[in-house]
PDB file with SEQRES, HELIX, SHEET and CRYST1 records, atoms N, CA, C and O in Angstrom:
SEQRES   1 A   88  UNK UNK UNK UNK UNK UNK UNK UNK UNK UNK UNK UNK UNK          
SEQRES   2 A   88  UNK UNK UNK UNK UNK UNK UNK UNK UNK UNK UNK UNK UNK          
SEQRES   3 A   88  UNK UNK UNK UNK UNK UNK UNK UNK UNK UNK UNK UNK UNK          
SEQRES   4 A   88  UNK UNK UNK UNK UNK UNK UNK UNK UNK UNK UNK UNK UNK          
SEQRES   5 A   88  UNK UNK UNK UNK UNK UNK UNK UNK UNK UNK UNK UNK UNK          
SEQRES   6 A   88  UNK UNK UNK UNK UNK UNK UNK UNK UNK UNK UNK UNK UNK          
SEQRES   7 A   88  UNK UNK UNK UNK UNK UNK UNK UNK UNK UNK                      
HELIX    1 AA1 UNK A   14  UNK A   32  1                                  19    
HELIX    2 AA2 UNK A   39  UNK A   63  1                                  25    
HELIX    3 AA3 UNK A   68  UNK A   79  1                                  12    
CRYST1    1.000    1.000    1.000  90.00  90.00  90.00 P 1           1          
ATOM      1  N   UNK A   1      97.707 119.315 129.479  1.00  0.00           N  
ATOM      2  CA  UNK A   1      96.402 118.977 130.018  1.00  0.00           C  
ATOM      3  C   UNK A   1      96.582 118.347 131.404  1.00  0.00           C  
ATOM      4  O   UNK A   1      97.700 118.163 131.884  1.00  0.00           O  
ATOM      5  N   UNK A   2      95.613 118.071 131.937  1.00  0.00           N  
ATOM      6  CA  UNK A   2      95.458 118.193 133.411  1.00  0.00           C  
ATOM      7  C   UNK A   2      95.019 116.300 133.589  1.00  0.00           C  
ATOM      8  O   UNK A   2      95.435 115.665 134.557  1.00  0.00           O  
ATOM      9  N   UNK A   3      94.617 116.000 133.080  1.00  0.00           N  
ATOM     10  CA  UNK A   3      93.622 114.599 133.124  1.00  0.00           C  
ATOM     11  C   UNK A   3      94.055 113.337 131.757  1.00  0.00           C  
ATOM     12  O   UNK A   3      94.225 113.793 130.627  1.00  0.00           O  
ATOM     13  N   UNK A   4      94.150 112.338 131.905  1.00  0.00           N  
ATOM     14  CA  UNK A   4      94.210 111.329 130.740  1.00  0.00           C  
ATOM     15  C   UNK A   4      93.421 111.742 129.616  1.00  0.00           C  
ATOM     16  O   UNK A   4      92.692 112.722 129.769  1.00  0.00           O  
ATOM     17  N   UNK A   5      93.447 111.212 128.621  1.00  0.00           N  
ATOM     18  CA  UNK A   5      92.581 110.998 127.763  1.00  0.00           C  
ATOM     19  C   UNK A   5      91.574 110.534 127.918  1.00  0.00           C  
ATOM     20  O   UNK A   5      91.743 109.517 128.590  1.00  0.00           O  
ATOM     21  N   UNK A   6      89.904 110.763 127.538  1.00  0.00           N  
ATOM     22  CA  UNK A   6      88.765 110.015 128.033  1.00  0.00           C  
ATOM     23  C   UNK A   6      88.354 109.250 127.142  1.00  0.00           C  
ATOM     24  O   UNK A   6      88.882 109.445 126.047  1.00  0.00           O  
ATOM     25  N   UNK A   7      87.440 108.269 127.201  1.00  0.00           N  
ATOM     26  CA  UNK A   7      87.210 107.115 126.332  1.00  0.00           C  
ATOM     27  C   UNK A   7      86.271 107.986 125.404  1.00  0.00           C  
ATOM     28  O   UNK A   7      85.752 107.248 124.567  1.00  0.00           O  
ATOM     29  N   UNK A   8      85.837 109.428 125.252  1.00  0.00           N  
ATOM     30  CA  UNK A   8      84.618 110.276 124.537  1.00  0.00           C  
ATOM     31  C   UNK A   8      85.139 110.919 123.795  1.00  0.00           C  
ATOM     32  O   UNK A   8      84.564 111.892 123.307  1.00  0.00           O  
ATOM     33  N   UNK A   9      86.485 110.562 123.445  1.00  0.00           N  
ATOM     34  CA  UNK A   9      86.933 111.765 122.236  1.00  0.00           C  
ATOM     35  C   UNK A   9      86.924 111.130 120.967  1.00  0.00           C  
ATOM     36  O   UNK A   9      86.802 111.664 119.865  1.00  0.00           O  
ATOM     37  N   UNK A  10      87.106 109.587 121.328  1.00  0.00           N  
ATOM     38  CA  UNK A  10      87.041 108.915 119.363  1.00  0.00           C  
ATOM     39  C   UNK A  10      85.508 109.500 118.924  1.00  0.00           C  
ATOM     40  O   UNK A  10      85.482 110.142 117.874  1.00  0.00           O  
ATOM     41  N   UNK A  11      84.578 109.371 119.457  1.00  0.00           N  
ATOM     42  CA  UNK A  11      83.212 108.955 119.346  1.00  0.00           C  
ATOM     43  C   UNK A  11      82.053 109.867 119.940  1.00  0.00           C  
ATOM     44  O   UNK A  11      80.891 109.465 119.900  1.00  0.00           O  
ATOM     45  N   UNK A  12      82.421 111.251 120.561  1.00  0.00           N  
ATOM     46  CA  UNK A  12      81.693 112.070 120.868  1.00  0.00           C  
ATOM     47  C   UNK A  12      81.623 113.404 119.991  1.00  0.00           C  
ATOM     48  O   UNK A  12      82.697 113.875 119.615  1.00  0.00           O  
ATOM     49  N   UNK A  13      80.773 113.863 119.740  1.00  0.00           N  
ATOM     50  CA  UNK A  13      80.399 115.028 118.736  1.00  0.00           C  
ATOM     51  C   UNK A  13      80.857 116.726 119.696  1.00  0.00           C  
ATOM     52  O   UNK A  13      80.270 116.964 120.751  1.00  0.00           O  
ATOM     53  N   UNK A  14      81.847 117.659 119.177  1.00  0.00           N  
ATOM     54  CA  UNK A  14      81.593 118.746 120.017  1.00  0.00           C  
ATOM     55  C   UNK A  14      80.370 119.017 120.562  1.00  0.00           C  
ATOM     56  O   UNK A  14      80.334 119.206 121.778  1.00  0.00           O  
ATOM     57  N   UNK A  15      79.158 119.088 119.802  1.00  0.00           N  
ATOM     58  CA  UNK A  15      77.983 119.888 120.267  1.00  0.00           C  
ATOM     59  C   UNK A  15      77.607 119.024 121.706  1.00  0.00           C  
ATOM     60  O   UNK A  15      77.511 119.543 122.819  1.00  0.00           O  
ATOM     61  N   UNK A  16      77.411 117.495 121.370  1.00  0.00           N  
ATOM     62  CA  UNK A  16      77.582 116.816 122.847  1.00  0.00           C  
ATOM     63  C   UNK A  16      78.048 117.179 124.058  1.00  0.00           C  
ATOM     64  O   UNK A  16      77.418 117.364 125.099  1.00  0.00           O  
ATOM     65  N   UNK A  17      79.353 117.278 123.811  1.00  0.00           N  
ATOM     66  CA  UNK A  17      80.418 117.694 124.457  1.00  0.00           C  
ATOM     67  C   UNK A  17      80.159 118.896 125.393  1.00  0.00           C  
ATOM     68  O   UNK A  17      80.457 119.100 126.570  1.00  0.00           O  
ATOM     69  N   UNK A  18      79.490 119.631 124.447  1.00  0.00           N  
ATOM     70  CA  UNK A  18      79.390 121.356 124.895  1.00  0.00           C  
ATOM     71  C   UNK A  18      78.552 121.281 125.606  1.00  0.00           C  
ATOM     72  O   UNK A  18      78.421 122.042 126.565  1.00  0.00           O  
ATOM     73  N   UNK A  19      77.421 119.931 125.192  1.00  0.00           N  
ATOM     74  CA  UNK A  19      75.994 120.267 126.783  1.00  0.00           C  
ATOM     75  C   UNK A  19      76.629 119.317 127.538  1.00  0.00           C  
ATOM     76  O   UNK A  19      75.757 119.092 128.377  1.00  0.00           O  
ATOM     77  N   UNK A  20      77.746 118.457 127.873  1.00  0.00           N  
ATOM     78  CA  UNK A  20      78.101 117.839 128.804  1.00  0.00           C  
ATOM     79  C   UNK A  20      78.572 118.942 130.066  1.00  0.00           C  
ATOM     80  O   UNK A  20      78.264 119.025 131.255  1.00  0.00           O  
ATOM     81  N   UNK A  21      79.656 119.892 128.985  1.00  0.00           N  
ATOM     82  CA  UNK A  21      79.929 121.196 129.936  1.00  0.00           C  
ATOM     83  C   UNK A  21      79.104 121.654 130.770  1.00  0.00           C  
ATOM     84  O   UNK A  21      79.160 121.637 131.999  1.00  0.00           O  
ATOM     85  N   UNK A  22      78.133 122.174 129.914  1.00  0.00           N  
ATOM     86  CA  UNK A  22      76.917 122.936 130.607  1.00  0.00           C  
ATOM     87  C   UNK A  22      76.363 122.253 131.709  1.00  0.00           C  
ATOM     88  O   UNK A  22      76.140 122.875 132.748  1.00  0.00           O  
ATOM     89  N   UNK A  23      76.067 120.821 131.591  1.00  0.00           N  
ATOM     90  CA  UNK A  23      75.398 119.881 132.852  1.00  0.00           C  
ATOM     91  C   UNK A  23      76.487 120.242 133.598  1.00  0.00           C  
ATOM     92  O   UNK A  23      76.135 120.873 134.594  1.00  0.00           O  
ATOM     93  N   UNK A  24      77.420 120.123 133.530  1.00  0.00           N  
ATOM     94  CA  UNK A  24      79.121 119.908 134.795  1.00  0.00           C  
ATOM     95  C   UNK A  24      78.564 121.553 135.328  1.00  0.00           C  
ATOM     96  O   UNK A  24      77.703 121.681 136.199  1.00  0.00           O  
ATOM     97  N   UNK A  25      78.936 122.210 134.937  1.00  0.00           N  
ATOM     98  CA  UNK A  25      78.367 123.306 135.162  1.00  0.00           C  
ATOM     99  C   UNK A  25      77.212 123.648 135.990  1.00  0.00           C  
ATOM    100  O   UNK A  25      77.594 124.112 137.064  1.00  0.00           O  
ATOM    101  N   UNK A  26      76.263 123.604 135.914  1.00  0.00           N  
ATOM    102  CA  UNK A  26      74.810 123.344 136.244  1.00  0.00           C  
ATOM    103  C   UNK A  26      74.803 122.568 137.639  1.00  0.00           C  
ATOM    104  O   UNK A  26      74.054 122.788 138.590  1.00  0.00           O  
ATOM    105  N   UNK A  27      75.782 121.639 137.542  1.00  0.00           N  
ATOM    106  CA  UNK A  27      75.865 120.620 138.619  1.00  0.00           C  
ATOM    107  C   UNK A  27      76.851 121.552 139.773  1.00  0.00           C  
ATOM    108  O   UNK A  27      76.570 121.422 140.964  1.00  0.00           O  
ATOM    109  N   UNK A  28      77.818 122.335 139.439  1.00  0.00           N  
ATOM    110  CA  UNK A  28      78.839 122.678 140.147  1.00  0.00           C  
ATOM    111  C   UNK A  28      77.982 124.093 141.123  1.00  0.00           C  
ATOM    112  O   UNK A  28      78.163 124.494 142.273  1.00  0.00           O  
ATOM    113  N   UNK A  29      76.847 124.624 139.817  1.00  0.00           N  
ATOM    114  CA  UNK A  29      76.040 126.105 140.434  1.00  0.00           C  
ATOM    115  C   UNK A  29      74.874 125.284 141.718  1.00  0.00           C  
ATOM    116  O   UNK A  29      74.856 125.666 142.888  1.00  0.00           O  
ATOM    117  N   UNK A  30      74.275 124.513 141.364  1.00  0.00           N  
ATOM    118  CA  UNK A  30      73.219 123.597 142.271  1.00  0.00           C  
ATOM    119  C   UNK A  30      74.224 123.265 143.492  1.00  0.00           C  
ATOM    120  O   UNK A  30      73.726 123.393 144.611  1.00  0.00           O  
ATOM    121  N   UNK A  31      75.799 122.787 143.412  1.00  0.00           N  
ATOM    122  CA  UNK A  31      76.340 122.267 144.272  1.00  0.00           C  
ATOM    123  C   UNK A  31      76.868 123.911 145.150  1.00  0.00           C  
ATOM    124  O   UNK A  31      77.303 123.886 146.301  1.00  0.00           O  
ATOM    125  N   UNK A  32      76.793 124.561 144.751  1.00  0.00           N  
ATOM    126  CA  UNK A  32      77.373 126.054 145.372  1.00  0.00           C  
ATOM    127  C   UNK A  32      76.222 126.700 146.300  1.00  0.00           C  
ATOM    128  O   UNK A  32      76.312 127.452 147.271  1.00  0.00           O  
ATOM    129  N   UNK A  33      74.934 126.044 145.545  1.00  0.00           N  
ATOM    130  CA  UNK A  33      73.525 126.534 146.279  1.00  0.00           C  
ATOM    131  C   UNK A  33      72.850 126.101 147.104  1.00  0.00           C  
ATOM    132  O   UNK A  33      71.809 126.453 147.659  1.00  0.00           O  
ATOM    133  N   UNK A  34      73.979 124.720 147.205  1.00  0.00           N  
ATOM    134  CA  UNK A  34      73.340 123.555 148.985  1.00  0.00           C  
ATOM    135  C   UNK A  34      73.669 124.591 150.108  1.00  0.00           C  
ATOM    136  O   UNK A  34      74.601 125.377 150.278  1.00  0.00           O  
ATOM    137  N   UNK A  35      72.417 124.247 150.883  1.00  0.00           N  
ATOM    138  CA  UNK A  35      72.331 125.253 152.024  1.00  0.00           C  
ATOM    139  C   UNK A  35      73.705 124.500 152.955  1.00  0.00           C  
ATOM    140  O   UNK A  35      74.111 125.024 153.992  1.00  0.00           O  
ATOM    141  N   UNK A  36      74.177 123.498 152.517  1.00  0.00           N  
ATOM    142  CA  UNK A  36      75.274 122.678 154.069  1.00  0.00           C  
ATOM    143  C   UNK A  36      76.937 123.441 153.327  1.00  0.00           C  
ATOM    144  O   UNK A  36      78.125 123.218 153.556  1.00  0.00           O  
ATOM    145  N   UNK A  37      76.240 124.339 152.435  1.00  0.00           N  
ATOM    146  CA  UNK A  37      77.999 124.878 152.682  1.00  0.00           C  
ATOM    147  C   UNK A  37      79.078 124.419 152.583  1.00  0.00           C  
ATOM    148  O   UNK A  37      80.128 124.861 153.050  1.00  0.00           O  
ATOM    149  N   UNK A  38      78.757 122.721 151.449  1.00  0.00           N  
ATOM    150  CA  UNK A  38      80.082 122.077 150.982  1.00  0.00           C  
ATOM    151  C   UNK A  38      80.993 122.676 150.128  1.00  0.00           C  
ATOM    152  O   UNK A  38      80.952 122.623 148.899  1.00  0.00           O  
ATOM    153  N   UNK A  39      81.858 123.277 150.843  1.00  0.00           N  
ATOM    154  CA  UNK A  39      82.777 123.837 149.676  1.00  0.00           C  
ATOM    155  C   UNK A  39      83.296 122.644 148.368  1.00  0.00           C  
ATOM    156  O   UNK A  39      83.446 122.760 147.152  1.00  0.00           O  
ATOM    157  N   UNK A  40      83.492 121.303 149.508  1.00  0.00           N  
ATOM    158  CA  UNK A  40      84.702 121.067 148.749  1.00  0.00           C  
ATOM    159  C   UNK A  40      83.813 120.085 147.774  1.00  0.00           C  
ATOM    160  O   UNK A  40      84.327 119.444 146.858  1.00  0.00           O  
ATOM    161  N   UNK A  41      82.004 120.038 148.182  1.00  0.00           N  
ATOM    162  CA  UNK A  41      81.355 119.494 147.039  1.00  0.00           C  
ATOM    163  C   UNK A  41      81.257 120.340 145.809  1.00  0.00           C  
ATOM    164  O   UNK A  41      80.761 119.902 144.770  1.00  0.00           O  
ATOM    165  N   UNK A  42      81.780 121.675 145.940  1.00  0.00           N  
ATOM    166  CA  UNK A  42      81.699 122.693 144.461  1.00  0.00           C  
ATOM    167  C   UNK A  42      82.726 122.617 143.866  1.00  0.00           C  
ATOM    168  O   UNK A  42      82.815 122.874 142.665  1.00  0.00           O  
ATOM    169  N   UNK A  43      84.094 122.098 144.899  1.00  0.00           N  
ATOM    170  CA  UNK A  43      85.223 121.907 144.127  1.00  0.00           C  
ATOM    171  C   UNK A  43      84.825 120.838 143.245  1.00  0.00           C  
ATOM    172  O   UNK A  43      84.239 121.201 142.226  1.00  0.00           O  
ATOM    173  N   UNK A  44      85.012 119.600 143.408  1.00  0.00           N  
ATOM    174  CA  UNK A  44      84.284 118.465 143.026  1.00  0.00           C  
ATOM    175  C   UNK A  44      83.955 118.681 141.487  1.00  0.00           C  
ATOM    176  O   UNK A  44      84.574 118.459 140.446  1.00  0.00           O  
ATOM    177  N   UNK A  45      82.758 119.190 141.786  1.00  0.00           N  
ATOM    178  CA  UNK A  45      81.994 119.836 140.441  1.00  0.00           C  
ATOM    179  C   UNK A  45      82.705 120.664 139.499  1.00  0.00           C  
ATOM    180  O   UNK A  45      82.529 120.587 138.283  1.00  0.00           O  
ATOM    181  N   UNK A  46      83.565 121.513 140.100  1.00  0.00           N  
ATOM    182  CA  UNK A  46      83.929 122.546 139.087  1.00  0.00           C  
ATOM    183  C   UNK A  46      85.279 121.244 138.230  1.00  0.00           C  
ATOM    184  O   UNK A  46      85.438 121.056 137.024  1.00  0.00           O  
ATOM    185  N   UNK A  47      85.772 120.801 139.004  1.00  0.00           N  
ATOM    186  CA  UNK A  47      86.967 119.560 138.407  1.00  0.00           C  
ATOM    187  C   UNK A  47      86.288 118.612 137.373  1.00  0.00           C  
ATOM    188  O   UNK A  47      86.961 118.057 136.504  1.00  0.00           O  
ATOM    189  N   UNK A  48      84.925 118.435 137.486  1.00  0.00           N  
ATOM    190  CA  UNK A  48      84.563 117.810 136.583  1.00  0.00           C  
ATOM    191  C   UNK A  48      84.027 118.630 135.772  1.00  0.00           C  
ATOM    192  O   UNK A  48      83.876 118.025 134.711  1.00  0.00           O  
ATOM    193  N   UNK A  49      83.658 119.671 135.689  1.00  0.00           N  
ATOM    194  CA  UNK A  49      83.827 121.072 134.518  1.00  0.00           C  
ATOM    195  C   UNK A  49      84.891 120.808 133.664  1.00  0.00           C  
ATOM    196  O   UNK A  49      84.790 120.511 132.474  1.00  0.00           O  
ATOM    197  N   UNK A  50      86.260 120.963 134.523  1.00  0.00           N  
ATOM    198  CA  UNK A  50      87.707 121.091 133.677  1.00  0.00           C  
ATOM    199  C   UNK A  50      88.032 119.828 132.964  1.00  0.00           C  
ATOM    200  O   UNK A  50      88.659 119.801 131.905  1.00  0.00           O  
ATOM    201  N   UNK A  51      87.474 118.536 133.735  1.00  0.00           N  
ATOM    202  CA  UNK A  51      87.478 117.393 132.708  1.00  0.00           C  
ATOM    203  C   UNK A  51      86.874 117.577 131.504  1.00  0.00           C  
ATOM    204  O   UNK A  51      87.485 117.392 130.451  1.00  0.00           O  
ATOM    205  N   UNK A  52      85.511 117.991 131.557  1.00  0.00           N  
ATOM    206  CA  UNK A  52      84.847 117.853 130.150  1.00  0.00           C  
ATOM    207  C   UNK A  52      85.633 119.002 129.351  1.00  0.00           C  
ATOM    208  O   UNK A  52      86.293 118.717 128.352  1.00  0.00           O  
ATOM    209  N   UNK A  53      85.548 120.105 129.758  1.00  0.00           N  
ATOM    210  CA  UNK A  53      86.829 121.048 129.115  1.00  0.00           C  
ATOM    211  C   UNK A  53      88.032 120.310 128.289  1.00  0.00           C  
ATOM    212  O   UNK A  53      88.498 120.252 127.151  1.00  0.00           O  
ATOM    213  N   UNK A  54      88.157 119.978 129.118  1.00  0.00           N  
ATOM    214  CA  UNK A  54      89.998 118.938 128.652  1.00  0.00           C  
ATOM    215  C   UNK A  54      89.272 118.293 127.443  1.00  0.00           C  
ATOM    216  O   UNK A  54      89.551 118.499 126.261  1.00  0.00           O  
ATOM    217  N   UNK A  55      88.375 117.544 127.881  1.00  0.00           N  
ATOM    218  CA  UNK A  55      87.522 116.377 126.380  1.00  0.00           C  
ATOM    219  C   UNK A  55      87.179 117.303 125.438  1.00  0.00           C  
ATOM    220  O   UNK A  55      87.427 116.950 124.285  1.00  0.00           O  
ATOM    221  N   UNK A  56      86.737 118.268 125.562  1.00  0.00           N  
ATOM    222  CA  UNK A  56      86.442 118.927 124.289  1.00  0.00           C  
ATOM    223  C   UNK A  56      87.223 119.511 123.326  1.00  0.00           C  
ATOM    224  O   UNK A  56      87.013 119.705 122.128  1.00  0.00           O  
ATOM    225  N   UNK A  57      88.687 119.905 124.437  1.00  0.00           N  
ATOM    226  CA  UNK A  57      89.599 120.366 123.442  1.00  0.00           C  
ATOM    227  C   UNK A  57      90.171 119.430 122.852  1.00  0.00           C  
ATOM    228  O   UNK A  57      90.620 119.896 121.805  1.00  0.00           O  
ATOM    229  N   UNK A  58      90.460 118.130 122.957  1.00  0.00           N  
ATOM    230  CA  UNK A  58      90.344 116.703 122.924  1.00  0.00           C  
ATOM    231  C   UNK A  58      89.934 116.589 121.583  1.00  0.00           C  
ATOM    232  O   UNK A  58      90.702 116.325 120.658  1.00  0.00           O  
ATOM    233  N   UNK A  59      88.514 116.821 121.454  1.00  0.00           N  
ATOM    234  CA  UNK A  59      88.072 116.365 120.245  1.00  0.00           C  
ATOM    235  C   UNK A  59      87.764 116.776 119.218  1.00  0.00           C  
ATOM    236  O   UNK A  59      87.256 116.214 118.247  1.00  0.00           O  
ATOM    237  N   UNK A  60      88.317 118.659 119.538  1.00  0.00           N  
ATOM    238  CA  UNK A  60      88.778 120.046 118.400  1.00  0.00           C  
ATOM    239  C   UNK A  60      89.846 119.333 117.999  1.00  0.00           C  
ATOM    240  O   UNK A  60      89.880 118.967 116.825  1.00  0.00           O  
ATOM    241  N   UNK A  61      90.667 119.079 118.681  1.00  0.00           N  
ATOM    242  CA  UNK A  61      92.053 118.443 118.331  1.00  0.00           C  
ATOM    243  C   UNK A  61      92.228 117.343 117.487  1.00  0.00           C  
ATOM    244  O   UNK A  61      92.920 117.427 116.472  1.00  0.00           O  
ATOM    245  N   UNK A  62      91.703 116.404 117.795  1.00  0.00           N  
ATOM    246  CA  UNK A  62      91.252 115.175 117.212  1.00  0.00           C  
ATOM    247  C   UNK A  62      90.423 114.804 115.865  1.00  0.00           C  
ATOM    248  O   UNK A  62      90.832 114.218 114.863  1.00  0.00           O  
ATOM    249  N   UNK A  63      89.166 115.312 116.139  1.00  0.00           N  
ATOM    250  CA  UNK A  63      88.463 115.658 114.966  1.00  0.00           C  
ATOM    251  C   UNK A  63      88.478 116.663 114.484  1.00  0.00           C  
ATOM    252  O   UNK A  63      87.650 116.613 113.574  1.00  0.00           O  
ATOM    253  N   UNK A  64      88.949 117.663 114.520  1.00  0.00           N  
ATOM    254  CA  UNK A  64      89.012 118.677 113.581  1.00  0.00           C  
ATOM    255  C   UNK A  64      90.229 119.624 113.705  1.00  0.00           C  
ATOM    256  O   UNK A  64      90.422 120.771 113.302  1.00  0.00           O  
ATOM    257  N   UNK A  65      91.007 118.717 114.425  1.00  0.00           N  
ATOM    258  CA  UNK A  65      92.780 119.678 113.836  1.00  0.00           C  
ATOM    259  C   UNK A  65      92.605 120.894 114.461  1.00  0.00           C  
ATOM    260  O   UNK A  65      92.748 121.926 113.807  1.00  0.00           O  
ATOM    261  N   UNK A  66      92.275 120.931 115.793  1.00  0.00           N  
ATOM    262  CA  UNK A  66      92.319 122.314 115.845  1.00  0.00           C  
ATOM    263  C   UNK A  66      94.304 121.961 116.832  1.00  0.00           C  
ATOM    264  O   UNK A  66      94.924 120.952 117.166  1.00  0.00           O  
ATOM    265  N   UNK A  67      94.488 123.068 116.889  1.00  0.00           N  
ATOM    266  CA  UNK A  67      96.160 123.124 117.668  1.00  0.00           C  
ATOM    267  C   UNK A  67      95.612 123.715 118.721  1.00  0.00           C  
ATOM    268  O   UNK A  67      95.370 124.920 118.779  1.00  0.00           O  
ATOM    269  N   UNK A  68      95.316 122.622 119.898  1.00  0.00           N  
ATOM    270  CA  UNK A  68      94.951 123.520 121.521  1.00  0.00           C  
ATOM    271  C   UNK A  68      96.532 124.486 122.081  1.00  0.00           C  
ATOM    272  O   UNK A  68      96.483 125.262 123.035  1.00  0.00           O  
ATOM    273  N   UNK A  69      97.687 124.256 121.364  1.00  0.00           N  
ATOM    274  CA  UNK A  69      98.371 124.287 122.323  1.00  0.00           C  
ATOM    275  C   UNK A  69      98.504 126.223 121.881  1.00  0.00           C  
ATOM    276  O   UNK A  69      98.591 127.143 122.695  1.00  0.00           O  
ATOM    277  N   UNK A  70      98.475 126.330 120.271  1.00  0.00           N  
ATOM    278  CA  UNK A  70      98.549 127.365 119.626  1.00  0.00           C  
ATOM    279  C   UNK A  70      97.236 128.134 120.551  1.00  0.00           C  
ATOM    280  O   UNK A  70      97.512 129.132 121.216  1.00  0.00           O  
ATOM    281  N   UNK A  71      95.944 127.642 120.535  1.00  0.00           N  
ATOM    282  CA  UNK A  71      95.061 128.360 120.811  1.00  0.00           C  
ATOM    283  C   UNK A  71      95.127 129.130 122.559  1.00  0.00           C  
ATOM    284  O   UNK A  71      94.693 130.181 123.030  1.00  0.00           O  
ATOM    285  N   UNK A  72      95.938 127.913 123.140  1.00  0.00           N  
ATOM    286  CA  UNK A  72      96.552 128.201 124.912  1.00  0.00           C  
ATOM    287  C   UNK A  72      96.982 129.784 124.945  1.00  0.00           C  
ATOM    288  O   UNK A  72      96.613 130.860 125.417  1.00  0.00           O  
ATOM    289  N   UNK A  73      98.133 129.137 124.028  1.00  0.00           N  
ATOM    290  CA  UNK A  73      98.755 130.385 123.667  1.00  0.00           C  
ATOM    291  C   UNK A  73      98.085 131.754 123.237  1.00  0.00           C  
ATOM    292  O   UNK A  73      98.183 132.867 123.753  1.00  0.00           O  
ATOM    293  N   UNK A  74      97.476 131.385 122.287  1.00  0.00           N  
ATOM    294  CA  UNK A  74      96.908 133.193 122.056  1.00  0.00           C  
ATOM    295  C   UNK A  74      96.287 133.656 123.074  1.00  0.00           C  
ATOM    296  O   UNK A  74      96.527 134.807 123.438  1.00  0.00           O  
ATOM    297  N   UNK A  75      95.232 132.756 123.843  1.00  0.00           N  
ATOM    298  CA  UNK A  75      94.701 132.960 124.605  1.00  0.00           C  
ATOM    299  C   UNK A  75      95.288 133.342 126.283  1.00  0.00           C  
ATOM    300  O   UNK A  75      94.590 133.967 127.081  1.00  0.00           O  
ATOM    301  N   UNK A  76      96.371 132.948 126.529  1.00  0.00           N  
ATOM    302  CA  UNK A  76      97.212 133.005 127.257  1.00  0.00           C  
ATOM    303  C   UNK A  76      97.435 134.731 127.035  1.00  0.00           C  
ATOM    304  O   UNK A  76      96.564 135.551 127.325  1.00  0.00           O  
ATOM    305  N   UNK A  77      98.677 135.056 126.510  1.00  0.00           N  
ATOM    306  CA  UNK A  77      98.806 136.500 125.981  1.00  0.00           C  
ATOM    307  C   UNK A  77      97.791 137.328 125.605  1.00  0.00           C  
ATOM    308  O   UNK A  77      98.267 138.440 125.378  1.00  0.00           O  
ATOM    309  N   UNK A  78      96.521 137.298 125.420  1.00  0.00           N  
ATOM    310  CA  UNK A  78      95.138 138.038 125.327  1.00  0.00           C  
ATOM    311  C   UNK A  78      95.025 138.668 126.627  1.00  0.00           C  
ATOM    312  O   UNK A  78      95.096 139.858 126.935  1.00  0.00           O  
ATOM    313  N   UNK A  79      94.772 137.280 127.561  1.00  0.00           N  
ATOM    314  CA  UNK A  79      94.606 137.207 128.913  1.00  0.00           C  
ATOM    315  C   UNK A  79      96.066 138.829 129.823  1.00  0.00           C  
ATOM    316  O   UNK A  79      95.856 139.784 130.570  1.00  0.00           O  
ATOM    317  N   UNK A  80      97.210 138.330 129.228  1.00  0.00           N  
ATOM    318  CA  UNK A  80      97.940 139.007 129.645  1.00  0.00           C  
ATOM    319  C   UNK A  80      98.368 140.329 129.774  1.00  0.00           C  
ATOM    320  O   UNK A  80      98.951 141.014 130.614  1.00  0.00           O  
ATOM    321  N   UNK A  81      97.805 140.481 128.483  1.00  0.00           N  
ATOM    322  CA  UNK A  81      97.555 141.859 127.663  1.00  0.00           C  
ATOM    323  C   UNK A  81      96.578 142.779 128.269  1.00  0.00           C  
ATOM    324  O   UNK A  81      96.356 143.978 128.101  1.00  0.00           O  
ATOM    325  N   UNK A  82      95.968 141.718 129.152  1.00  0.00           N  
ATOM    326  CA  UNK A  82      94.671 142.646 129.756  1.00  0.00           C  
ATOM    327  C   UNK A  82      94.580 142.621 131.124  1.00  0.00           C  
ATOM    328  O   UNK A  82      93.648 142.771 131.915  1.00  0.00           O  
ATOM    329  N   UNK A  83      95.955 142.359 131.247  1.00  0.00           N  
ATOM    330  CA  UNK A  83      96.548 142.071 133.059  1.00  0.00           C  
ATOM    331  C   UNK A  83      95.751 141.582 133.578  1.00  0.00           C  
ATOM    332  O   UNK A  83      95.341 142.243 134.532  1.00  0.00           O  
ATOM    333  N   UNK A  84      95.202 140.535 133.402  1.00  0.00           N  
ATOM    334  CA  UNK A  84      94.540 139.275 134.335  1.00  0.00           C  
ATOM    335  C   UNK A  84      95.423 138.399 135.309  1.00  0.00           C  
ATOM    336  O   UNK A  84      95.204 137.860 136.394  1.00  0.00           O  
ATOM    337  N   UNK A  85      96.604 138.492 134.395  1.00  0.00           N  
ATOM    338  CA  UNK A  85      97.468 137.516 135.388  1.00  0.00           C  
ATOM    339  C   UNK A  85      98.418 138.333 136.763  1.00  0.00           C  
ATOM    340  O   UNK A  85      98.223 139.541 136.628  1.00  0.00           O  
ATOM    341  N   UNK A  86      99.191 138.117 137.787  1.00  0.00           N  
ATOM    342  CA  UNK A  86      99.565 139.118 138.465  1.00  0.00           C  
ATOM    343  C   UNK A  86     101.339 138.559 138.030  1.00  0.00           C  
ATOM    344  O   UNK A  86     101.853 137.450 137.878  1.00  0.00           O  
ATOM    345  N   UNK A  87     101.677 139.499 137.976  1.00  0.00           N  
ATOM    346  CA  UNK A  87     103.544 139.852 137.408  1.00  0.00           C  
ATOM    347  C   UNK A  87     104.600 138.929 138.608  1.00  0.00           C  
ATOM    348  O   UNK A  87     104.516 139.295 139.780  1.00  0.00           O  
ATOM    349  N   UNK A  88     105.250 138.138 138.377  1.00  0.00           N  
ATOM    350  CA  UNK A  88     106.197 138.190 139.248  1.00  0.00           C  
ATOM    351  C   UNK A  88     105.777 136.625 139.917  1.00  0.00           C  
ATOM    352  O   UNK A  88     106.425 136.161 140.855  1.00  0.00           O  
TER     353      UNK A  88                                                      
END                                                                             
């Protein structure tokens, strides 16, 4: 993972979680649609996308046993399988 642990994984519910995404989200598309052409305000936004990301797998993990690292993985090789990634 990319980020610490957040203080929202003892005590936050996935479904929470999932509209936290969506706001980060929401926030990152509004920040892409300022007419001043801040790039690096969409970066911004999209990083706090990948935070709540990180928290959610966080709290699959946590509360409900999921194995992010297994799931990386399949998902990883899916990805690969379908040449998304470039060789070399």
């Amino acid at each position: 993972m990319l980020f610490p642990k957040t203080v929202f994984v003892e005590n936050t519910t996935i479904d929470d979680q999932m509209l936290k995404i969506a706001t980060e989200l929401m926030e990152a598309t509004v920040a892409l649609d300022d007419p001043a052409e801040n790039y690096e305000s969409v970066a911004i936004e999209l990083w706090d996308v990948i935070q709540a990301v990180e928290t959610a797998l966080r709290i699959l993990e946590k509360q409900y046993g999921v194995n992010v690292n297994i799931v990386r993985q399949y998902v990883y090789e899916k990805n690969r399988s379908r040449k998304y990634y470039k060789e070399g």
